[in-house]
N, C-alpha and C positions, 0 to 999 in steps of 0.2 A: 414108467416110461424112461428111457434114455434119451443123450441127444439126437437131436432131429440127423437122419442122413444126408439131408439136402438142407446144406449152408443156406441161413438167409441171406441174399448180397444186398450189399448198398449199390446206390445207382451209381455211383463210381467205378464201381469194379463190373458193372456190365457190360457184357457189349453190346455195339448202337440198335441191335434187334431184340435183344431185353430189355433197355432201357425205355425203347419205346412202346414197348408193349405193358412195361411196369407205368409210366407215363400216363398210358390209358386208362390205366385198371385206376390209379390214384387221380383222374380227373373226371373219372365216373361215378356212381351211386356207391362203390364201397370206400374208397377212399382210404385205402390199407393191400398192404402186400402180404398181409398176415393169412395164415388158412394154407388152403392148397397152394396159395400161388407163390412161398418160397419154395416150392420143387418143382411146378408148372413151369415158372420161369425160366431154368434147365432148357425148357425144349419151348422156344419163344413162340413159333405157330401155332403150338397145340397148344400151348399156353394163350395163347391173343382168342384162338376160335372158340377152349372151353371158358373164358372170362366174360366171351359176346355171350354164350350160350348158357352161362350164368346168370348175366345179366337179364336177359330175356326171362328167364324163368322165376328168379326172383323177384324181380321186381316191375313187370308186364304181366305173369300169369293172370290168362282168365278165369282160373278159381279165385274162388274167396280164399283169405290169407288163414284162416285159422283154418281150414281145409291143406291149403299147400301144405303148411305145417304142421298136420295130423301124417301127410305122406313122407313128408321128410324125418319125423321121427322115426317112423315105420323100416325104413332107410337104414336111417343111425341104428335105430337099435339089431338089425338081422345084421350088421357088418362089426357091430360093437365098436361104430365110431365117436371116439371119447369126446372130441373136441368138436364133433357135430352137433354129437346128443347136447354136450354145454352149452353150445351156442343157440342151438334151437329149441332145446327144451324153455329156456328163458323169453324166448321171440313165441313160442305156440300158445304156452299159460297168457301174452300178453294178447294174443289173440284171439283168446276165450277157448282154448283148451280146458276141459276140466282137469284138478290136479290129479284127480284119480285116473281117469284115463291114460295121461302119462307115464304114473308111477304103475298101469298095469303093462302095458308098453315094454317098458323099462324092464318088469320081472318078467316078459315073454311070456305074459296071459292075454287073455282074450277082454279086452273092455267091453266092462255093463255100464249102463247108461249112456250110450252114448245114442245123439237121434239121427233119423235117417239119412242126411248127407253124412256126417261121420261115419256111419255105419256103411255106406255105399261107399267111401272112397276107402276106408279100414280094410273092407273086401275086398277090393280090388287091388292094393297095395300087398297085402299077406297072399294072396292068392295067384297074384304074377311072380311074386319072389317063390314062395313055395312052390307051385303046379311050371311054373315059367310060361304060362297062359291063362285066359283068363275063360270064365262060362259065358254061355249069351247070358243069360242072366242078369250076373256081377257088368258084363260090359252094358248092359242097358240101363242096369241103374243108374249107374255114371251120367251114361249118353240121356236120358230123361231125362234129368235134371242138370244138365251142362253142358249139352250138344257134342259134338264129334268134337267141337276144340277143346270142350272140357279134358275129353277122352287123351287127345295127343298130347292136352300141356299135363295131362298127370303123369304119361309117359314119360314125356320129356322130364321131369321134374326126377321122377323116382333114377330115370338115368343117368341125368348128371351129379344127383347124390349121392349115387353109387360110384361115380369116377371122382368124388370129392372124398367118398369114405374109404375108398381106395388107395389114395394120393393119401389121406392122409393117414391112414394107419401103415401106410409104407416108410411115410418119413416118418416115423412117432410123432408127429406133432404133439406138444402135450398141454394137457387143461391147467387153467392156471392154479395155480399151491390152494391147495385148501377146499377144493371143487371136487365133489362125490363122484365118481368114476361109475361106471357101471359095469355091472360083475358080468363075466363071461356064463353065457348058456350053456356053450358046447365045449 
């Protein structure tokens, strides 16, 4: 990767509509301006609403966390976002991911062993990115075991990690020295 397109500022050189929205983002659950939000901050509203909508999803979702985190690899890995997969893959293993299922993830295979909530939200995550809809099916599995909120917060979850692996493979954000990158599929 090369350097980032989108300079990181200091709260110095912001103006008072970035500063206050950087303000936020660092008086809240991340407490860093690292990740998407030195290029979010560029555009300070979209930048403030996708931070709430961050916020929400990570750290309010009503899935279970090592669930959230089986979708947001699913995410990282179809966008081959390097500084997502980093970050998440380390956060999923800690939330009882197995190592195998990520490193199948990872190589663009299909995970064995995994059990039926994994296997119910795996589906539904490959199969809204793939088809861009999903079967009744794959949506009931979900919805049986996680009600219609379940259903919205995996929505919600897969899309703001897709405008997070977007944002950040736009700016190269890049993984720190020494961190295994993942190979491109396509």
């Amino acid at each position: 990767m090369t350097t980032q397109r989108f300079r990181p500022l200091s709260l110095d050189e912001m103006t008072p509509e970035q500063r206050r929205v950087a303000e936020s983002i660092l008086a809240g659950p991340r407490k860093s301006l690292s990740g998407p939000f030195s290029a979010l901050l560029y555009s300070p509203e979209t930048g403030d609403r996708a931070q709430k909508l961050g916020e929400q999803v990570r750290f309010h979702n009503f899935l279970p966390e090592k669930l959230k985190e089986l979708a947001i690899l699913v995410v990282a890995r179809h966008w081959t976002a390097q500084f997502e997969w980093y970050a998440h893959h380390r956060m999923a293993l800690q939330a009882g991911i197995s190592p195998a299922i990520a490193e199948a993830i990872a190589a663009g295979q299909h995970p064995e062993g995994m059990d039926v909530e994994e296997t119910a939200i795996y589906t539904f995550a490959t199969e809204l990115i793939e088809t861009k809809e999903v079967s009744d099916a794959t949506f009931k599995a979900v919805a049986d075991r996680f009600g219609q909120q379940g259903v919205v917060d995996l929505i919600a979850t897969m899309g703001y990690y897709t405008l997070v692996s977007m944002t950040l493979n736009v700016n190269r954000f890049p993984i720190p020295e020494g961190a295994t990158p993942l190979e491109k599929l396509r």
